[in-house]
N, C-alpha and C positions, 0 to 999 in steps of 0.2 A: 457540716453543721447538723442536719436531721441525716438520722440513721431508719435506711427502711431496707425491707425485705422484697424485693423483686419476686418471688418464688409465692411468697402467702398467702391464703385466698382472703387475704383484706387489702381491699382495694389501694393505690397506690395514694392516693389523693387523699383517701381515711388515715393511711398513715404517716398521713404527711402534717393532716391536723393535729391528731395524737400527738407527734412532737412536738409541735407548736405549742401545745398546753402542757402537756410532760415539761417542756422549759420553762413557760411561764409559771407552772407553779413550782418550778425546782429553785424558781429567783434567777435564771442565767437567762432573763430577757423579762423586762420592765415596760411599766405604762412609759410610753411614746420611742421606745425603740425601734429600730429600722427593722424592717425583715427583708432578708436578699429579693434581691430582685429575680421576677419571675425565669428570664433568662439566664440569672446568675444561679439559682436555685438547680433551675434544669441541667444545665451542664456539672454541677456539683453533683448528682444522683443520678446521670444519665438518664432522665427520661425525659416524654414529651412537655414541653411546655406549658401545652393543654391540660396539661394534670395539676401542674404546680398553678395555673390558672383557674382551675378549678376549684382546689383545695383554698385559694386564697376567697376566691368571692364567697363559698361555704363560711370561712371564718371572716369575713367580711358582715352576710347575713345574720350571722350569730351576735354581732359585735363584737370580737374579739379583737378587728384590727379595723383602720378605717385608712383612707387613702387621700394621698393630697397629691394633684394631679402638678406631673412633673420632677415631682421628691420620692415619690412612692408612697410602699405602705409600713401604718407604726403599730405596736401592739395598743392597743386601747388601755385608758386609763384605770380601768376597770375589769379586765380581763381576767383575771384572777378572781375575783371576786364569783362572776357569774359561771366561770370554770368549776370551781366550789360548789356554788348553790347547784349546778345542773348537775355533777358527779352526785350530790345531796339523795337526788332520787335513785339512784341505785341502793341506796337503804334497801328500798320498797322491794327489790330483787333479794337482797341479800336476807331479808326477811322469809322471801319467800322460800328460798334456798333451806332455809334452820330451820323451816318446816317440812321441807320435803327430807330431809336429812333426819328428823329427828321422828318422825314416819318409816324412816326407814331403819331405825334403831341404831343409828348414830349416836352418840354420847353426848352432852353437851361440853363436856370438859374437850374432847377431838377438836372439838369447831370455833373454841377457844383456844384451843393451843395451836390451830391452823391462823387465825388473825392473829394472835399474838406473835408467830411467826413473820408471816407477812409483812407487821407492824417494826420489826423490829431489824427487819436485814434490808439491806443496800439497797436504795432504787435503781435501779436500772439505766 
């Protein structure tokens, strides 16, 4: 289900949520759909438990998913939404970014035609 990188320096459990929101906002996982069970999960990706335990209660915290004891856990009905508004503030980065870029005689038309790239090929 979730593709990660064992080798990365981002944490196993970071990118375990990254997929969890990469799906939910791709549409391949909906408000109240199951997510694997934490042992199910681990042996899917070979790692510890404690990771996929981890990564869950993080997006637990966040509200992304919430747990009903005995059934498991479902992506929240809302999930997407607040996936969006939080990606939102990364504006404030990419703002910063077009300044340090355009300090450093950048073009503006490069850093448009670098999102307009972005915007327009395959997600991942």
């Amino acid at each position: 289900m979730f593709n990660i990188n064992k080798v990365s320096y981002i944490p196993i459990y970071e990118q375990v949520i990254a997929e969890f929101e990469r799906y939910v906002m791709a549409g391949l996982m909906g408000a109240n759909d199951k997510l694997p069970s934490v042992r199910a999960l681990s042996l899917e990706l070979s790692v510890n438990p404690n990771t996929i335990q981890k990564a869950y209660t993080e997006l637990e915290r966040q509200n992304l998913c919430y747990s009903v004891p005995g059934s498991g856990r479902f992506v929240a009905k809302d999930a997407a939404e607040r996936i969006k508004e939080r990606k939102r503030g990364l504006l404030t980065e990419v703002d910063r970014l077009a300044r340090e870029l355009r300090a450093s005689g950048i073009e503006e038309k490069e850093l448009i035609d670098v999102v307009h790239s972005a915007y327009s090929s395959k997600m991942d």
